[in-house]
N, C-alpha and C positions, 0 to 999 in steps of 0.2 A: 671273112668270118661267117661262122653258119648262122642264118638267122632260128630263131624259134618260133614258131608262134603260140601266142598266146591258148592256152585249149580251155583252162578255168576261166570265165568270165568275171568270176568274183573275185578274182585279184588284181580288176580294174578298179581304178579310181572313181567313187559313186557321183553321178553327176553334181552333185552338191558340189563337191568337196574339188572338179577340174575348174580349171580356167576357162573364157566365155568363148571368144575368137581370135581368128587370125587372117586378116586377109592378104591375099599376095596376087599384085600383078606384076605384067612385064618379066617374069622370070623363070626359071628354072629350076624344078623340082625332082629331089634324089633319092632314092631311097639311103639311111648311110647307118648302119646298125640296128637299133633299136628304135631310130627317129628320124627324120628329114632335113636333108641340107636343102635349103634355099639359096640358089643360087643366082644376083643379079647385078644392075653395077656396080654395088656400094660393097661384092665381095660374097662372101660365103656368110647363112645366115645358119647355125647348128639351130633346130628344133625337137624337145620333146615331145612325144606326141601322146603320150600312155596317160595325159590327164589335161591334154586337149578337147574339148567340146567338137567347135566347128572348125573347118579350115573353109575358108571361102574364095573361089581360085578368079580372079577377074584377066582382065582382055590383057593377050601375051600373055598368058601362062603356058606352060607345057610341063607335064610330069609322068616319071614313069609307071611302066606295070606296078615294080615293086614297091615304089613308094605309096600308091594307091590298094596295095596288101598289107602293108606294115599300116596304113590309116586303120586300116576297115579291121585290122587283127587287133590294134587296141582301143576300138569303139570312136573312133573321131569321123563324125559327119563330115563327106566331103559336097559343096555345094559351089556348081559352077553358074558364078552371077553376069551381071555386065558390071560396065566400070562406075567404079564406087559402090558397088553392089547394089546398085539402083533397080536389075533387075535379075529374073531367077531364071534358070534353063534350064539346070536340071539338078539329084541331088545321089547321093550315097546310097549305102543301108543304113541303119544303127545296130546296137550292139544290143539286142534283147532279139530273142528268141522264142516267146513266149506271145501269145496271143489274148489273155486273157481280159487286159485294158481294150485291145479293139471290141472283141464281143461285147462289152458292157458300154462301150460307144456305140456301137454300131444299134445294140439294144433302147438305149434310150435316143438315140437322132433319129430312129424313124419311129417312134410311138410318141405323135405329136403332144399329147398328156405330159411327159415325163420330159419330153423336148424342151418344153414348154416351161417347166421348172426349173429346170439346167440355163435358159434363156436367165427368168428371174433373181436366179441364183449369183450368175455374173454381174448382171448388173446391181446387186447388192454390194458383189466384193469390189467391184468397182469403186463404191461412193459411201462405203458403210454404213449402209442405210436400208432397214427394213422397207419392201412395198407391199401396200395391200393386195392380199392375194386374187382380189377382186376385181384390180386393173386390167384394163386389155393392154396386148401388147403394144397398140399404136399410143397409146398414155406411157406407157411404162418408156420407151424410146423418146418421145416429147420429153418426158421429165430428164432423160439421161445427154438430148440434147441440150438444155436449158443447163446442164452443171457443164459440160466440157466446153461451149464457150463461156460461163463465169469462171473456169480455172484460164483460158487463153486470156482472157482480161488481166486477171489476180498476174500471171508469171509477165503479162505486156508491161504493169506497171512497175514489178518488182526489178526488173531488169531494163527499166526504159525504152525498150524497144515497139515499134507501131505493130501495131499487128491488124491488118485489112481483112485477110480469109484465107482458108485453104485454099488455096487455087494456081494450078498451073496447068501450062500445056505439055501432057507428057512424050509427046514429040517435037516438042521445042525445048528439051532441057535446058538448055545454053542460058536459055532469056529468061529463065524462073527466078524472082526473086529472092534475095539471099535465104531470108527467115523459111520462107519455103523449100529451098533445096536441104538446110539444114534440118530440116523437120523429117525430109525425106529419106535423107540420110541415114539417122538418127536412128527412125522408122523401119529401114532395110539393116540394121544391125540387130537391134530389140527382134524383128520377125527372124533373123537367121538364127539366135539364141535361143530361140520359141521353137521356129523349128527343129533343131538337134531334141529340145529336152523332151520336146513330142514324140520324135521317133524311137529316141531313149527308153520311153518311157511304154514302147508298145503301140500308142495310141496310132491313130490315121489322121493324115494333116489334111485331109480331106473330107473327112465328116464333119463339118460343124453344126454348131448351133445357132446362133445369130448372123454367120455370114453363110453361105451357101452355094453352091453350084461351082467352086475350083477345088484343084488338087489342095490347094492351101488354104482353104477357107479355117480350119481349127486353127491354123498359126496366125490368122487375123484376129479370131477369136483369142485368142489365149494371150495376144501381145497385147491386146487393147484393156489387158487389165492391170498392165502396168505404164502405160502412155503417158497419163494426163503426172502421175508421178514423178518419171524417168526421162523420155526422150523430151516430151515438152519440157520440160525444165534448161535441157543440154541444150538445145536447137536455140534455143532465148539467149541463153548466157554463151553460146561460142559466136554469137551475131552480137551481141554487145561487147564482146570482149576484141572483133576481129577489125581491121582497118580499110578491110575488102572481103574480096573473093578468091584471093589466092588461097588456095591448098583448104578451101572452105570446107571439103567432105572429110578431107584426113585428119583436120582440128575435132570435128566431129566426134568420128571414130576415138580418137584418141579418148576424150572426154565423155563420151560412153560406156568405154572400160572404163575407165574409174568409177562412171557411176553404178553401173552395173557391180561392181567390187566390193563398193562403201553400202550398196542397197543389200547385198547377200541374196544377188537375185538369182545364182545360180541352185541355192538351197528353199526357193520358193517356189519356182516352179510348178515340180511335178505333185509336191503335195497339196498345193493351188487345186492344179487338175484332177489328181485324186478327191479330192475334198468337192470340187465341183461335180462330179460325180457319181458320190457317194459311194464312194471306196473306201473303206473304215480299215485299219490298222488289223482288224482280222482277220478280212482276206489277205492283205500286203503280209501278214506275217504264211498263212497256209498257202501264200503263190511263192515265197521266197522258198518254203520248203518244197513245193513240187516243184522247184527249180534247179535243185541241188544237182538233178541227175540231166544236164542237158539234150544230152542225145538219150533218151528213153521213150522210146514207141507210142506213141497215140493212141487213144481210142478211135472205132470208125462210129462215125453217129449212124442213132438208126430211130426211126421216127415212133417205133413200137417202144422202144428205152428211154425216152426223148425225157419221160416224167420223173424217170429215177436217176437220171446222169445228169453229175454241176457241168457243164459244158463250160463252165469256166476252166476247169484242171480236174477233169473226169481222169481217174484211175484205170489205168489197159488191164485188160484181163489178159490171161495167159493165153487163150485161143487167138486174143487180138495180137499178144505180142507175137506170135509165128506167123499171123496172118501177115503183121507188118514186115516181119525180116525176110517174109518171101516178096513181099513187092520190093524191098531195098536190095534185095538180092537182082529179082529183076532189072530192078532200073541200073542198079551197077553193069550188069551183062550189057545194056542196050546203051550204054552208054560208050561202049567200046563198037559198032558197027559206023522329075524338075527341071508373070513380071511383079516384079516386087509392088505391090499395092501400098498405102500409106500405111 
């Protein structure tokens, strides 16, 4: 059957509205119409994929070119982890096109002022709680200390479970104790979710703001403000609810989608992010219309124009648009000669 691809991006499913992940080890992946067969011992697994988030591919996976075109033609992150997706190696593309959430990151993560506010700001949405503006950052992190271990207390007793510390040897996974592996677990789904809606969303999962210096540092950032909500809660209750350590990550996982489901964490997201950003509902609506037209020619910056052009969604002049169909034209001719942290 001939496949199609997808060419309008807006008659994809809006990250809101897809389902969170999927992870798949030991198997074999197909391309098979419109969606992916998985294929491993328990048989042939049909998936759709047109309102799939992530697919997260762990140790013994193999899949082909074209199932990895049918992902990427209807916006599904592909991220290849290790087992239990404990760690990251590498990642997709996403399905936006559009740069104008990176320049507005990129713009406030290095003008430490503004940084600095984006910092304050999280740790608001964090703990619903105004700080005075007046605090330095090493108070404002003291304070944010002091509530994430009184929530590790509050969910220790609510579910009977000891809770000692975060702490493991992340080269000794084997010997990590229970509560801890499932924290970590828990932790490597929530960031793979973060990460799709990031990239979804335009944004770089490497700019951040309170964490800094990896490729991932914004999906540390962005997942850490739903944590003390979501995954601590799961990590607590699939350790009180288990009788060991068998299939301790997969009980996890399981119980992460749901809560991820029953949270509508996939509709919180990216407006989270926009919001932390301050991206108001009036550019999201004038970036949606200078979207309409995907493939339409760019302006070239020019430092002399720099004061009159939104470099968010600058408008091509007609000299820029033949400027540009002569480089695509060019480049046509000459073309023929992503470890998961907690």
């Amino acid at each position: 059957m001939r496949i199609t691809k997808i060419k309008d991006l807006h008659l994809l499913p809006r990250l809101r509205d897809s389902m969170s992940y999927l992870y798949v080890e030991r198997g074999k992946i197909e391309q098979s119409n419109h969606a992916i067969d998985i294929h491993d011992k328990d048989g042939i697994t049909h998936v759709p994929v047109a309102s799939l988030t992530t697919l997260m591919l762990g140790p013994g996976t193999s899949i082909t070119h074209a199932a990895i075109k049918t992902l990427a033609d209807n916006g599904c992150l592909v991220n290849w982890v290790g087992e239990d997706g404990i760690r990251f190696y590498a990642q997709g593309v996403g399905e936006t096109r559009k740069a104008y959430h990176l320049l507005r990151q990129a713009e406030l993560s290095t003008d430490p002022a503004k940084r600095m506010e984006v910092v304050v700001r999280m740790y608001q949405h964090r703990f619903s709680e105004t700080f005075d503006s007046q605090l330095s950052l090493q108070v404002v992190r003291g304070m944010e200390g002091a509530r994430v271990r009184k929530a590790y207390a509050a969910v220790s007793k609510q579910y009977g479970v000891r809770w000692v510390a975060r702490n493991y040897d992340r080269g000794n996974w084997a010997n990590a104790d229970p509560l801890n592996r499932a924290l970590s677990a828990a932790n490597a789904c929530l960031n793979a979710v973060c990460h799709a809606a990031i990239v979804s969303g335009g944004y770089s999962t490497a700019l951040g703001f309170i964490h800094t210096g990896k490729q991932l540092s914004f999906v540390y950032d962005v997942a850490d403000l739903y944590k003390v909500a979501l995954t601590v809660p799961v990590a607590f209750q699939t350790v009180a609810e288990s009788t060991g350590m068998e299939n301790l990550e997969s009980r996890v996982r399981q119980n992460c989608r749901r809560a991820f489901k029953q949270a509508r964490l996939m509709e919180k997201i990216l407006p989270d992010v926009d919001a932390l950003l301050g991206i108001t509902d009036a550019d999201l609506t004038q970036r949606e219309a200078d979207a309409a037209d995907d493939a339409r020619p760019e302006a070239w910056w020019s430092p002399e124009a720099t004061a009159d052009l939104d470099i968010e969604g600058v408008q091509p002049s007609a000299d820029t648009d033949d400027v540009s169909e002569a480089s695509e034209a060019a480049d046509d001719s000459s073309s023929h000669s992503p470890s998961v942290e907690e």
